[in-house]
C-alpha positions as CSV (number, residue, x, y, z in Angstrom):
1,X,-79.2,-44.6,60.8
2,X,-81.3,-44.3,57.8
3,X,-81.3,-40.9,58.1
4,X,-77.6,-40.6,57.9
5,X,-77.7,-43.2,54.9
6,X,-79.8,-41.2,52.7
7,X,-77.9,-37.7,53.6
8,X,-74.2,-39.8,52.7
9,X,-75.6,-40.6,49.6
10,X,-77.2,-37.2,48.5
11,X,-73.6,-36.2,49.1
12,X,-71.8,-38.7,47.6
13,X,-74.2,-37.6,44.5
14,X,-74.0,-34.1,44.7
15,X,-69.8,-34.9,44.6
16,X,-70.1,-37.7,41.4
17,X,-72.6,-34.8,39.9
18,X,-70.0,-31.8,40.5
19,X,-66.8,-34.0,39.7
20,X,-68.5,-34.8,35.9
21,X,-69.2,-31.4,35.5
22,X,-66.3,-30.6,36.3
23,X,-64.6,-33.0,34.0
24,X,-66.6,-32.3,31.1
25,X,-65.9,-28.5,31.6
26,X,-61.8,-29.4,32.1
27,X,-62.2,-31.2,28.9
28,X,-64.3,-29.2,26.7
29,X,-61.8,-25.9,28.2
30,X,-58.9,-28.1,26.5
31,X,-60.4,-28.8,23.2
32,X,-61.5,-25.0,23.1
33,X,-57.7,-24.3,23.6
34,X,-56.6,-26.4,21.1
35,X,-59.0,-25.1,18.4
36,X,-57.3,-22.1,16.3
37,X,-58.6,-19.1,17.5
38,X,-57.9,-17.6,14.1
39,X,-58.6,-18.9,10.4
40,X,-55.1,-18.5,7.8
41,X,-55.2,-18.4,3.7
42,X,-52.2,-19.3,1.8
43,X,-52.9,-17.7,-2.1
44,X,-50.3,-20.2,-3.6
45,X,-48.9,-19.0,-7.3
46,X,-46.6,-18.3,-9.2
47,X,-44.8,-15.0,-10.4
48,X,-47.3,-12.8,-13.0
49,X,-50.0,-15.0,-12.8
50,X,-52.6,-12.2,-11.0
51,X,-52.1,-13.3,-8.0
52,X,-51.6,-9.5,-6.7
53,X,-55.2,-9.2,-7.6
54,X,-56.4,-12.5,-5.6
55,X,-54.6,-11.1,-2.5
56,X,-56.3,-7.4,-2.9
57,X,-59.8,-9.5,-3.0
58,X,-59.1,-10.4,0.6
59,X,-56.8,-7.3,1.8
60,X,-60.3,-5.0,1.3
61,X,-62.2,-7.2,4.0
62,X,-62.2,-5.6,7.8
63,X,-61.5,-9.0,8.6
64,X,-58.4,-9.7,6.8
65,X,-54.9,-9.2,8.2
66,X,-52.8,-9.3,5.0
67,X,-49.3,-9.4,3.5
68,X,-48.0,-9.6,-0.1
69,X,-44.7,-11.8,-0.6
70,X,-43.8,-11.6,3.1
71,X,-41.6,-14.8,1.8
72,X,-39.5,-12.3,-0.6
73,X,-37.1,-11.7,2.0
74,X,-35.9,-15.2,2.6
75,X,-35.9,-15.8,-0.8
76,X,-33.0,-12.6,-1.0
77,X,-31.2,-13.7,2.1
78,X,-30.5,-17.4,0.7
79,X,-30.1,-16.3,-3.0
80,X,-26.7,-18.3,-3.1
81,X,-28.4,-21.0,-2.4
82,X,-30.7,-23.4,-4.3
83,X,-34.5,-22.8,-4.6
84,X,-35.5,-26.2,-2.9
85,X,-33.1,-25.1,-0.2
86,X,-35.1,-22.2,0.5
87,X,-38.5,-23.7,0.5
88,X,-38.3,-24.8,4.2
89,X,-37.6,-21.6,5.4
90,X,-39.8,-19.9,3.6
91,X,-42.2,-22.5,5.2
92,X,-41.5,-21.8,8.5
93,X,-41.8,-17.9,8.3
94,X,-45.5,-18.5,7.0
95,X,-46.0,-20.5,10.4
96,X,-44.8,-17.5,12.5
97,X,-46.7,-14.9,10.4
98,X,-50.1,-17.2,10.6
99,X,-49.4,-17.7,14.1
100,X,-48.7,-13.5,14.5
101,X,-45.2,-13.6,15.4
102,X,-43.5,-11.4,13.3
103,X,-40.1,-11.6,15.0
104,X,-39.6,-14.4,13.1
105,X,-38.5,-11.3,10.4
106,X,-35.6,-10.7,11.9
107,X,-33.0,-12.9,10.6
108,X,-34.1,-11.5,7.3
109,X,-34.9,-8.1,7.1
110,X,-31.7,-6.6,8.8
111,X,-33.2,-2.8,9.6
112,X,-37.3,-3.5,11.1
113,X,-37.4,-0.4,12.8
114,X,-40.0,0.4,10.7
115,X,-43.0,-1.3,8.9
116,X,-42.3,0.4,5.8
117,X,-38.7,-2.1,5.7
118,X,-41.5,-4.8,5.1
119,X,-41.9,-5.7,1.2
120,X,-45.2,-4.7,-0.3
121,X,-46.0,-2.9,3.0
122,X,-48.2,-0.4,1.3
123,X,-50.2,-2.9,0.0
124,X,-51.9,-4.1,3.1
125,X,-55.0,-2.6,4.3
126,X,-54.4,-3.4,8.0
127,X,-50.5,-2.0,7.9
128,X,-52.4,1.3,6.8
129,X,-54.6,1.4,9.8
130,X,-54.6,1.8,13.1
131,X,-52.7,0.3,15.6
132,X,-50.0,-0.1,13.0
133,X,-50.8,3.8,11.7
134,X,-52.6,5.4,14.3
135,X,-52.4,8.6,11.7
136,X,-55.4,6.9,9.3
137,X,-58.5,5.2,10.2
138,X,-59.3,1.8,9.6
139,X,-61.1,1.6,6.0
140,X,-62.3,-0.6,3.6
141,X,-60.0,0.3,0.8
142,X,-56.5,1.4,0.6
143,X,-55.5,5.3,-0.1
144,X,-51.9,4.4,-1.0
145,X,-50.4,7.7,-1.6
146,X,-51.3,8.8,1.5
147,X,-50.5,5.8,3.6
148,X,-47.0,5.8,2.0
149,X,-46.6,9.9,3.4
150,X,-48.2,9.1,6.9
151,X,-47.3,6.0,7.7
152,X,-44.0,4.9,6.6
153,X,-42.2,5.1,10.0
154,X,-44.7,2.8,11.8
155,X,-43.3,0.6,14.2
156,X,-42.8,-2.4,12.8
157,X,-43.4,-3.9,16.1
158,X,-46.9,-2.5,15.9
159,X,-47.8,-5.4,13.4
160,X,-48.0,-7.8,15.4
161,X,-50.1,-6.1,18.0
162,X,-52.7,-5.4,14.3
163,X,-52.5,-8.8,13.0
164,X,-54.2,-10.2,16.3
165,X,-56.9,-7.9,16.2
166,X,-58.3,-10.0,12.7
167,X,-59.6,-13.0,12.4
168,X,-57.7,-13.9,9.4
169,X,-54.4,-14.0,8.3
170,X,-53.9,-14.2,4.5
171,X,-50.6,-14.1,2.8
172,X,-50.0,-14.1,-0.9
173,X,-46.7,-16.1,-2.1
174,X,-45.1,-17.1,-5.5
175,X,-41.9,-19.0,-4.7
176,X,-42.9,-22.5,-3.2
177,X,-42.4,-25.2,-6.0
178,X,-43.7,-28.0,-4.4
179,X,-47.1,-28.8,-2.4
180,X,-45.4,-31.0,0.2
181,X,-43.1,-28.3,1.6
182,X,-46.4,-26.8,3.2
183,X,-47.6,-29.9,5.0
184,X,-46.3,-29.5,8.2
185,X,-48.9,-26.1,8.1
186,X,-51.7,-28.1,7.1
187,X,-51.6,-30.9,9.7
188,X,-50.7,-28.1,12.6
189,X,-53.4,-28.0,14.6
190,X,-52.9,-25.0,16.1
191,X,-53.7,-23.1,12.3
192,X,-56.7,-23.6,10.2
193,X,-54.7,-23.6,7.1
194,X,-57.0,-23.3,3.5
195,X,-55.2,-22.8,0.1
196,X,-56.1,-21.0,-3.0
197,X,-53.9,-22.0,-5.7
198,X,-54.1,-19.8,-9.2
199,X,-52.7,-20.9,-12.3
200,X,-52.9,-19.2,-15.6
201,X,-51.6,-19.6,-18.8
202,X,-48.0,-19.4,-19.1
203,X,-48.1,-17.7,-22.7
204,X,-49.5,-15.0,-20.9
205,X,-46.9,-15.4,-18.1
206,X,-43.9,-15.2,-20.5
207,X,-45.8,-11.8,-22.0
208,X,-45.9,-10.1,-18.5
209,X,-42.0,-11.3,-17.8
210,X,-40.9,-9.8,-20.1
211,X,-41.7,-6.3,-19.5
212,X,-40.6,-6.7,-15.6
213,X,-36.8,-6.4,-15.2
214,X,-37.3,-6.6,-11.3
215,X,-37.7,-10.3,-11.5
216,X,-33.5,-10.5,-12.5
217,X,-32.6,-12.0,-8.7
218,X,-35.4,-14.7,-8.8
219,X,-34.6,-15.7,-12.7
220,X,-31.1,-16.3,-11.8
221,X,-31.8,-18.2,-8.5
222,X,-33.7,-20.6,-10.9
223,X,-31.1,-21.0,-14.0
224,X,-28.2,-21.6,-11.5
225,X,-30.2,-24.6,-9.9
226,X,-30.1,-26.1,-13.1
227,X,-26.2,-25.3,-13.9
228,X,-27.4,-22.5,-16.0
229,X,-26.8,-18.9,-16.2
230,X,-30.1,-16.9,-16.6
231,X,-32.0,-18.3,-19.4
232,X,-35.8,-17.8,-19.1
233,X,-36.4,-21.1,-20.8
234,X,-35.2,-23.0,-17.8
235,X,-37.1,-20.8,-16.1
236,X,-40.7,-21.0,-17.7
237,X,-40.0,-24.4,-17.4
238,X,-39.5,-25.2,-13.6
239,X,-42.5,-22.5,-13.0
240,X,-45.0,-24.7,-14.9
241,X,-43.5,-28.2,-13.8
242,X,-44.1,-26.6,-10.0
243,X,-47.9,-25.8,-10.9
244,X,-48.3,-29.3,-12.1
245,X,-46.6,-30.6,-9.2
246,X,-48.9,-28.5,-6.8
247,X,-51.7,-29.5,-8.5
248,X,-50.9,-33.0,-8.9
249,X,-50.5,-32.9,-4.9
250,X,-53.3,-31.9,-4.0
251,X,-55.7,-33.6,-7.1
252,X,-54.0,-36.9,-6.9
253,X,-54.8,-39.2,-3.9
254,X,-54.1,-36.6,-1.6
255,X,-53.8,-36.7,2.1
256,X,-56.5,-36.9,4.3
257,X,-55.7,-33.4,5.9
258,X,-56.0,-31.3,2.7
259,X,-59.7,-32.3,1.8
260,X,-61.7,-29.1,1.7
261,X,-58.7,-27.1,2.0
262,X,-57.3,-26.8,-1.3
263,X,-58.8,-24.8,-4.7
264,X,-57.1,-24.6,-7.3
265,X,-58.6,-21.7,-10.4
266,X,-57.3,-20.5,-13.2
267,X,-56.8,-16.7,-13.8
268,X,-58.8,-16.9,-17.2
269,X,-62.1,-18.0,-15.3
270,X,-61.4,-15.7,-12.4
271,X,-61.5,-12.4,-15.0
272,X,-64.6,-13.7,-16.5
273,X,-66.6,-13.3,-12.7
274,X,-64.6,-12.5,-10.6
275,X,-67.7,-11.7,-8.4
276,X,-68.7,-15.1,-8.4
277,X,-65.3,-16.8,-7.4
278,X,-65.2,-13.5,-4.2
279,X,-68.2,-15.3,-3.4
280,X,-67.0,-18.7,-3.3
281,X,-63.9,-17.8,-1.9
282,X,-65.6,-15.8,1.4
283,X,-67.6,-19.2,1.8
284,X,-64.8,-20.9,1.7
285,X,-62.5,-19.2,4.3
286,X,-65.6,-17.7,6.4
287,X,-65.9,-14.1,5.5
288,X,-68.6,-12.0,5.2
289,X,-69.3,-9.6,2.0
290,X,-70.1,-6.2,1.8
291,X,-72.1,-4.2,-1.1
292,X,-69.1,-2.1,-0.9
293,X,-66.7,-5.0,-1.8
294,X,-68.7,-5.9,-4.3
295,X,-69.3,-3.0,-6.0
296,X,-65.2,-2.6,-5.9
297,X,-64.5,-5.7,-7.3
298,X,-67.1,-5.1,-10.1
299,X,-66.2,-1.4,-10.8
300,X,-62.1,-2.5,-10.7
301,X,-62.4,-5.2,-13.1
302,X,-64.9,-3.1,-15.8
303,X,-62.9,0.2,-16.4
304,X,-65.5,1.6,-14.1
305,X,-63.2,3.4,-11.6
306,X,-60.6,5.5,-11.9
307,X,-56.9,4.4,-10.6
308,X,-57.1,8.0,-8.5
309,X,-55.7,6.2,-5.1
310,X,-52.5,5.3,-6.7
311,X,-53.7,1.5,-6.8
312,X,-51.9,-1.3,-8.0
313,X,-52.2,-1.9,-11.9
314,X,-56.0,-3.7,-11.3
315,X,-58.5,-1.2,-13.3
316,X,-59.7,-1.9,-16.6
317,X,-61.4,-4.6,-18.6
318,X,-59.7,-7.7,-16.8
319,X,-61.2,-10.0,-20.1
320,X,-58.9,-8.0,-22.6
321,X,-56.2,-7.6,-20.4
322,X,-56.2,-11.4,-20.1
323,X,-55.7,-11.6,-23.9
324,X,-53.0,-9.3,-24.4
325,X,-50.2,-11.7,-24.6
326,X,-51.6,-12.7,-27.9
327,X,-51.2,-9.5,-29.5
328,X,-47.5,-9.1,-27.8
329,X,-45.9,-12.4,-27.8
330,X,-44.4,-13.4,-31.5
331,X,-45.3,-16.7,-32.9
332,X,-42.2,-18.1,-32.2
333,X,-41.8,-17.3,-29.1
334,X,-45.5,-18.8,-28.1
335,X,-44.1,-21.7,-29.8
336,X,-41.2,-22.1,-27.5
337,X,-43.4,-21.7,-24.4
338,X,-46.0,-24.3,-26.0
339,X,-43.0,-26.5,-26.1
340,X,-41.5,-26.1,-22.8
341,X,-44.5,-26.2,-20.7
342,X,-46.9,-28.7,-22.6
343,X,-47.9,-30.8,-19.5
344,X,-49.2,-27.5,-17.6
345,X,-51.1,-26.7,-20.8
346,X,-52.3,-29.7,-21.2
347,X,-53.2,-30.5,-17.5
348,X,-55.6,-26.9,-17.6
349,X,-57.2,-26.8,-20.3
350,X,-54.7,-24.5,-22.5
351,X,-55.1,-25.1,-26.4
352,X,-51.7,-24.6,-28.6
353,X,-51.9,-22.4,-31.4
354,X,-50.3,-23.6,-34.8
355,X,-49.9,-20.3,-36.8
356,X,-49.3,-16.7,-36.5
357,X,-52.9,-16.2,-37.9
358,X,-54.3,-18.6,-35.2
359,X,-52.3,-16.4,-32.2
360,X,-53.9,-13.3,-33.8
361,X,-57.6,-14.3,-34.4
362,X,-59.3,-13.0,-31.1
363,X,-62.2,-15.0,-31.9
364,X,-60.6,-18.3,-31.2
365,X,-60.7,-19.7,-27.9
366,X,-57.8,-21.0,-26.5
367,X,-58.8,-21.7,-22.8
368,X,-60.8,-24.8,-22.9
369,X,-64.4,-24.4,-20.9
370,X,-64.2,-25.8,-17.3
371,X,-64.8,-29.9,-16.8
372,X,-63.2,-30.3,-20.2
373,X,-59.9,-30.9,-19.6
């Protein structure tokens, strides 16, 4: 009888031992499921403000799955409508794209045979590569003229196949005008959502408007919202009342779900290192860096490269590029834009000027030094 005491409870031990490993393993296997399996940037702007650049600082990692304005075509499809109509949307396509469901397209893009129907196609590394374009290799940089001979008819059912082969999804946008919009992303817990915002002065943004006709649909979305036809002044004036708004957000007793995933930078610090923001950016979304990259990002911003692969307008010296505006704009017009957007200049750190002499002295500062404003 002892005997068969002792053996009933080695077994009833062995069972209790199995059953909690068991449990533990069930458990643990559920939380693993529930953790994104994939890590998503949002570069959050708004239209001219270098945000092109931001998104080609991620596009060149091996890691990076990326897409410029995927957003674009809801914004066409709804342009009767208001802007704040179309934010949610726009929201909900950025969930499919993080997530790597691109058939959440098709509403809006009415011919996807091909990848090439995608806006800004051209400018993603991975729609270049294999398995979208099976014609190239995967690379670290973009040939553009060549991936817009080869690979124009790729599938555009192939990119979805590509963007789960990364393990990040970054998408570069410029039409959300509110932070809030963009919560339901952030407290999904099947994404692991991070945010780069980029502001930069909108003196410089008027400048750049004005010399880009293709921004007509977008300008007139805007004016009508506010019972206008299109007037850049209402314009200029809802794009820096949405930065402030973001930033206020986000800076501003935020919710709990957005600490250590929002950044906000302005585009005047970014060109004076960019290598030191790449870094800080990497760190902050989990990526490695290369020599390679850095040497790029160096050699793009310093006039040290040629623009021989057809590359977006990012060579030269990004410092004096960034001060162009003041050798374009009129005095009146920077007055205007002082006027309309004073609580965005005022919020980062943007000093008026006060005469024509003042705009044209190169030697005055007029971005205040970061922590002083």
């Amino acid at each position: 009888m002892p005997r068969r005491s002792t053996i009933f409870k080695l077994c009833f031990l062995v069972y209790t031992s199995w059953y909690a490993g068991w449990k533990l393993f069930s458990l643990s296997g559920q939380q693993f499921m529930r953790r994104p399996l994939k890590s998503q940037l949002l570069i959050l702007s708004s239209w001219r403000s270098g945000s092109s650049f931001v998104g080609q600082l991620f596009n060149q990692s091996p890691d990076v799955f990326y897409l410029l304005e995927p957003t674009r075509h809801v914004w066409t499809i709804f342009s009767r409508r208001s802007p704040n109509f179309i934010q949610a949307p726009m929201r909900d396509l950025l969930r499919a794209i993080f997530s790597c469901n691109m058939s959440a397209f098709e509403p809006y893009i009415q011919k996807h045979q091909f990848v090439s129907n995608l806006f800004g196609w051209k400018e993603s590394r991975a729609l270049c590569s294999p398995p979208v374009c099976n014609a190239l290799l995967r690379s670290d940089f973009i040939d553009r003229p060549k991936c817009m001979h080869i690979c124009h008819q790729s599938p555009f059912e192939k990119m979805e196949e590509a963007c789960r082969t990364y393990s990040h999804v970054v998408v570069k946008v410029v039409r959300f005008l509110n932070l809030p919009i963009l919560y339901p992303l952030l407290k999904d817990p099947s994404l692991n959502l991070k945010i780069i915002h980029l502001v930069r002065d909108p003196r410089a943004i008027l400048s750049s408007r004005e010399y880009l006709p293709g921004l007509n649909v977008d300008d007139t979305i805007i004016s009508r919202a506010q019972n206008s036809s299109r007037n850049i002044s209402v314009v200029m004036q809802e794009i820096c009342q949405a930065q402030v708004q973001i930033y206020k957000a986000a800076s501003q007793n935020p919710p709990p779900f957005l600490k250590d995933r929002y950044l906000m930078v302005r585009h005047e610090d970014l060109v004076r290192d960019p290598l030191a923001y790449l870094r800080e950016w990497y760190d902050y979304v989990g990526l490695s860096i290369t020599p390679k990259l850095e040497s790029w990002v160096y050699n793009i911003t310093h006039r040290a490269i040629s623009n021989d692969r057809g590359f977006m307008h990012f060579s030269g010296d990004s410092l004096k590029i960034a001060q162009k505006w003041r050798k374009k704009l009129s005095f009146q017009k920077v007055k205007e834009v002082q006027e309309l957007c004073k609580q965005e200049m005022d919020m980062f750190g943007y000093q008026r000027v006060w005469s024509e002499e003042h705009l044209k002295n190169m030697s005055l500062e007029l971005v205040l030094p970061q922590g002083m404003y």
